[in-house]
N, C-alpha and C positions, 0 to 999 in steps of 0.2 A: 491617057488618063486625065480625066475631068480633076481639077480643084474642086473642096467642098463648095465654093462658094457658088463656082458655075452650076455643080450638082444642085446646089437649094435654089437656086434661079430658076433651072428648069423644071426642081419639082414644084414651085412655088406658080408657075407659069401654068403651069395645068388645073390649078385648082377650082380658079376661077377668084371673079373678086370679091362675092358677101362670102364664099371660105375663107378666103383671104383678110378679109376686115374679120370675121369671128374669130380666125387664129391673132391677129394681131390683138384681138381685144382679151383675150387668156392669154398674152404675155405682158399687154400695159396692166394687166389685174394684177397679176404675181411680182411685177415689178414694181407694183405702187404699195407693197405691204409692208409694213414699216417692220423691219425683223435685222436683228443683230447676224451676222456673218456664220455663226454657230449655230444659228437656226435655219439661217436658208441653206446651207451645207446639208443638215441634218434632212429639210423640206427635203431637197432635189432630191436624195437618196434615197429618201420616202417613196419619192415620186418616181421614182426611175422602178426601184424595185417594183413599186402596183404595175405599174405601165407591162415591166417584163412579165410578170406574173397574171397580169389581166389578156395581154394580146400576143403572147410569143413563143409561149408553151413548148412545144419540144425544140425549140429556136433562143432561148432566152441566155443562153451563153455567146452566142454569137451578137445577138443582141445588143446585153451587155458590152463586147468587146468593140463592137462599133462605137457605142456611149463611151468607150473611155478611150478611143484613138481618136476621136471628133474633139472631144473636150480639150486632150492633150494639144491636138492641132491650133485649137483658137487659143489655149493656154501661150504657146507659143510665140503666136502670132501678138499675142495681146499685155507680154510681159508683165501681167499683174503683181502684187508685192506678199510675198507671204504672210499669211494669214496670220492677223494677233489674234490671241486665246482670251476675250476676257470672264466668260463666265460660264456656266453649265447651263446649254437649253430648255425651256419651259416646252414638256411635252404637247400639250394643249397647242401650243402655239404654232409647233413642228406639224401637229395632225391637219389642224385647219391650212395653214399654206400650201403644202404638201396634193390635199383634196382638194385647193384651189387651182393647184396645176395638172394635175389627175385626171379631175371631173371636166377640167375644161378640156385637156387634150383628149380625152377621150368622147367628149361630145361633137368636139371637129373633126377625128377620124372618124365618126358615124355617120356623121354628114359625107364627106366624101365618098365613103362606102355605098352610102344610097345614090348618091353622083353619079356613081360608077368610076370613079378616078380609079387609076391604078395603083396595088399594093406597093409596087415601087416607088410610088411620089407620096403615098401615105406613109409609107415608112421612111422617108429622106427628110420629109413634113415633121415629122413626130422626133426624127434623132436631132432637126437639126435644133429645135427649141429648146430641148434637153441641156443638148451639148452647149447650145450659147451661155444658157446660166451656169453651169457646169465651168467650164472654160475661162469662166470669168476669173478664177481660182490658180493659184499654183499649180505645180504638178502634184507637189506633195499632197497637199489637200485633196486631189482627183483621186490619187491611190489611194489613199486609206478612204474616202467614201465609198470607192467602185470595192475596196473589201469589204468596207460593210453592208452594202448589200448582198455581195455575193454571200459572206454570210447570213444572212434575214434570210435571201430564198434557199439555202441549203438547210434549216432547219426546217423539219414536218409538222412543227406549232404554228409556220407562219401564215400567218394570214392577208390575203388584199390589204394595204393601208395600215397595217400595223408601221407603227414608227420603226423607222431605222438609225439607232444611236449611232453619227460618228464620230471616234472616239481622239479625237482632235490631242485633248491633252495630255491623255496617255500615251499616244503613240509618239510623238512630238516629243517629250518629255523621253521616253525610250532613244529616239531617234540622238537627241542633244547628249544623252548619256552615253550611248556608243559610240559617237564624236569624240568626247572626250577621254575615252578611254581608249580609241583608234589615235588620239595625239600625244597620250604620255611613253616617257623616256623608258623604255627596261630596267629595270632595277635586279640585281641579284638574277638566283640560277632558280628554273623550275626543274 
Protein backbone atom coordinates (compact mmCIF):
# COMPACT_ATOMS: atom_id res chain seq x y z
CA UNK A 1 0.00 0.00 0.00
CA UNK A 2 1.00 3.32 -1.40
CA UNK A 3 1.48 6.48 1.27
CA UNK A 4 -0.93 9.45 0.61
CA UNK A 5 1.71 11.16 -0.43
CA UNK A 6 3.11 8.71 -3.24
CA UNK A 7 -0.61 8.37 -4.12
CA UNK A 8 -0.82 12.39 -4.87
CA UNK A 9 2.47 12.27 -6.70
CA UNK A 10 1.15 9.82 -9.13
CA UNK A 11 -2.08 11.39 -9.41
CA UNK A 12 -0.63 14.69 -9.65
CA UNK A 13 1.88 13.24 -12.38
CA UNK A 14 -0.93 12.39 -14.74
CA UNK A 15 -2.53 15.54 -14.99
CA UNK A 16 -0.25 17.38 -16.80
CA UNK A 17 1.36 20.80 -16.16
CA UNK A 18 -1.37 23.98 -17.05
CA UNK A 19 -3.73 21.37 -14.77
CA UNK A 20 -1.28 21.41 -12.55
CA UNK A 21 -0.53 25.26 -12.48
CA UNK A 22 -4.63 25.93 -12.58
CA UNK A 23 -4.84 23.48 -9.61
CA UNK A 24 -2.15 25.16 -7.83
CA UNK A 25 -3.62 28.48 -8.55
CA UNK A 26 -7.20 27.41 -6.66
CA UNK A 27 -5.04 26.59 -3.75
CA UNK A 28 -2.64 29.92 -3.59
CA UNK A 29 -6.43 31.60 -4.24
CA UNK A 30 -7.91 30.02 -0.92
CA UNK A 31 -4.86 30.21 0.75
CA UNK A 32 -4.36 33.85 0.25
CA UNK A 33 -7.88 34.87 1.78
CA UNK A 34 -7.49 36.66 4.69
CA UNK A 35 -10.22 34.52 7.08
CA UNK A 36 -10.06 33.85 10.89
CA UNK A 37 -9.66 29.79 11.62
CA UNK A 38 -13.69 29.80 12.31
CA UNK A 39 -14.34 30.55 9.03
CA UNK A 40 -12.01 28.64 6.96
CA UNK A 41 -13.25 25.59 9.15
CA UNK A 42 -16.78 26.54 8.37
CA UNK A 43 -15.35 27.36 4.32
CA UNK A 44 -13.80 23.70 3.80
CA UNK A 45 -16.93 22.09 5.18
CA UNK A 46 -18.88 24.18 2.98
CA UNK A 47 -16.75 23.06 0.44
CA UNK A 48 -16.39 19.50 0.96
CA UNK A 49 -20.11 19.06 1.42
CA UNK A 50 -20.92 21.14 -2.50
CA UNK A 51 -17.98 18.86 -3.79
CA UNK A 52 -19.81 15.58 -2.31
CA UNK A 53 -23.10 16.76 -3.29
CA UNK A 54 -22.11 18.16 -6.76
CA UNK A 55 -19.95 15.00 -7.96
CA UNK A 56 -20.45 11.75 -5.70
CA UNK A 57 -24.01 11.03 -5.52
CA UNK A 58 -24.62 7.65 -4.59
CA UNK A 59 -20.79 7.47 -3.45
CA UNK A 60 -20.75 10.51 -1.11
CA UNK A 61 -20.45 8.62 2.28
CA UNK A 62 -17.55 7.00 1.07
CA UNK A 63 -16.55 10.08 -0.07
CA UNK A 64 -16.77 11.71 2.67
CA UNK A 65 -14.93 8.98 4.62
CA UNK A 66 -11.96 9.26 2.60
CA UNK A 67 -11.99 13.29 3.40
CA UNK A 68 -11.86 12.51 7.02
CA UNK A 69 -9.13 9.57 6.96
CA UNK A 70 -6.87 11.85 4.67
CA UNK A 71 -7.35 14.82 6.91
CA UNK A 72 -6.87 12.79 10.00
CA UNK A 73 -3.48 11.43 8.38
CA UNK A 74 -1.87 14.86 7.50
CA UNK A 75 -3.51 16.03 10.90
CA UNK A 76 -1.06 13.66 12.35
CA UNK A 77 1.60 13.97 10.42
CA UNK A 78 1.44 17.86 10.94
CA UNK A 79 0.73 17.96 14.87
CA UNK A 80 -1.07 21.16 14.58
CA UNK A 81 -2.39 23.04 17.98
CA UNK A 82 -5.86 23.17 18.78
CA UNK A 83 -7.95 25.29 17.53
CA UNK A 84 -8.76 28.77 19.61
CA UNK A 85 -12.41 29.78 19.59
CA UNK A 86 -12.50 33.45 19.18
CA UNK A 87 -15.63 34.59 17.60
CA UNK A 88 -18.92 33.38 15.52
CA UNK A 89 -18.33 33.32 11.66
CA UNK A 90 -19.52 35.97 9.17
CA UNK A 91 -21.75 33.90 6.98
CA UNK A 92 -21.15 36.09 3.81
CA UNK A 93 -17.63 35.34 4.39
CA UNK A 94 -17.95 31.42 4.77
CA UNK A 95 -20.14 31.40 1.22
CA UNK A 96 -17.50 33.39 -0.77
CA UNK A 97 -14.48 31.30 0.36
CA UNK A 98 -16.04 28.17 0.38
CA UNK A 99 -17.30 28.99 -3.62
CA UNK A 100 -13.67 30.07 -4.04
CA UNK A 101 -12.57 26.51 -3.34
CA UNK A 102 -15.73 24.83 -5.00
CA UNK A 103 -15.75 26.75 -8.24
CA UNK A 104 -12.22 26.43 -8.47
CA UNK A 105 -12.05 22.55 -7.85
CA UNK A 106 -14.51 22.01 -9.79
CA UNK A 107 -13.35 23.86 -12.92
CA UNK A 108 -10.11 21.69 -12.67
CA UNK A 109 -11.83 18.46 -12.40
CA UNK A 110 -13.76 19.55 -15.67
CA UNK A 111 -10.74 20.22 -17.36
CA UNK A 112 -9.25 16.90 -16.73
CA UNK A 113 -12.49 15.35 -17.59
CA UNK A 114 -12.29 16.77 -21.12
CA UNK A 115 -8.36 15.52 -20.77
CA UNK A 116 -9.46 12.33 -20.40
CA UNK A 117 -7.52 11.84 -17.16
CA UNK A 118 -8.74 9.07 -15.14
CA UNK A 119 -11.44 9.24 -12.42
CA UNK A 120 -9.00 7.74 -10.27
CA UNK A 121 -6.25 10.67 -10.28
CA UNK A 122 -9.45 13.10 -10.47
CA UNK A 123 -10.59 11.90 -7.40
CA UNK A 124 -6.92 11.47 -5.42
CA UNK A 125 -6.60 15.28 -7.25
CA UNK A 126 -9.68 16.64 -5.69
CA UNK A 127 -9.38 14.57 -1.92
CA UNK A 128 -6.05 15.53 -1.66
CA UNK A 129 -6.51 19.54 -1.79
CA UNK A 130 -9.45 19.07 0.58
CA UNK A 131 -7.64 17.05 2.85
CA UNK A 132 -4.52 19.36 3.06
CA UNK A 133 -6.59 22.30 4.30
CA UNK A 134 -8.55 20.05 6.34
CA UNK A 135 -5.53 18.53 7.98
CA UNK A 136 -4.07 21.45 8.78
CA UNK A 137 -6.46 21.20 11.92
CA UNK A 138 -6.73 19.13 14.96
CA UNK A 139 -8.43 16.07 15.04
CA UNK A 140 -11.03 17.42 17.17
CA UNK A 141 -11.87 20.19 14.78
CA UNK A 142 -11.85 17.39 11.75
CA UNK A 143 -14.69 15.55 13.73
CA UNK A 144 -17.10 17.88 14.40
CA UNK A 145 -16.66 19.54 10.82
CA UNK A 146 -16.93 15.93 8.83
CA UNK A 147 -20.46 15.98 11.42
CA UNK A 148 -21.39 18.85 10.25
CA UNK A 149 -21.57 18.09 6.91
CA UNK A 150 -22.74 14.88 7.25
CA UNK A 151 -25.33 16.59 8.72
CA UNK A 152 -26.08 19.59 5.80
CA UNK A 153 -26.10 16.54 3.30
CA UNK A 154 -28.69 14.46 5.39
CA UNK A 155 -31.15 17.21 5.53
CA UNK A 156 -33.67 17.31 2.16
CA UNK A 157 -33.61 21.41 2.46
CA UNK A 158 -29.94 21.18 1.52
CA UNK A 159 -28.78 22.72 -1.13
CA UNK A 160 -25.28 22.90 -3.33
CA UNK A 161 -23.27 25.69 -1.38
CA UNK A 162 -25.61 26.33 1.39
CA UNK A 163 -23.13 27.03 4.38
CA UNK A 164 -22.29 24.54 6.58
CA UNK A 165 -22.15 25.79 10.41
CA UNK A 166 -19.39 24.08 12.38
CA UNK A 167 -20.28 24.21 15.57
CA UNK A 168 -16.77 24.80 17.16
CA UNK A 169 -18.10 26.32 20.45
CA UNK A 170 -20.69 24.31 21.35
CA UNK A 171 -19.31 21.12 20.92
CA UNK A 172 -15.88 22.03 22.51
CA UNK A 173 -17.68 23.75 25.25
CA UNK A 174 -19.69 20.12 25.58
CA UNK A 175 -16.53 18.20 25.14
CA UNK A 176 -14.47 20.48 28.26
CA UNK A 177 -17.84 19.84 30.23
CA UNK A 178 -17.83 16.13 30.12
CA UNK A 179 -14.03 16.30 30.91
CA UNK A 180 -14.79 17.79 33.84
CA UNK A 181 -17.36 15.88 35.14
CA UNK A 182 -15.38 12.44 33.87
CA UNK A 183 -12.59 14.06 36.73
CA UNK A 184 -14.72 14.70 39.80
CA UNK A 185 -14.52 12.61 42.94
CA UNK A 186 -17.95 10.50 43.85
CA UNK A 187 -19.68 12.01 46.36
CA UNK A 188 -22.52 10.18 48.46
CA UNK A 189 -24.77 7.13 47.04
CA UNK A 190 -27.07 7.28 43.81
Amino acid sequence: MSSIAETIDIALAAVGPETEGRLRDVVAEFEGLTLAQEERVSALATAVAAIAKGHHGRHVSVYLEAVRTWSLEISEMLQPAKMELRFIPETGVIEDAARTLYCGLDAVIDRMRREGIDIRDRLVTELAVVARFLGQHDSQTIAIAMIAVNRALADPNYRRGAVVRVPLREVAGAFSQALDIARMEPQGRA
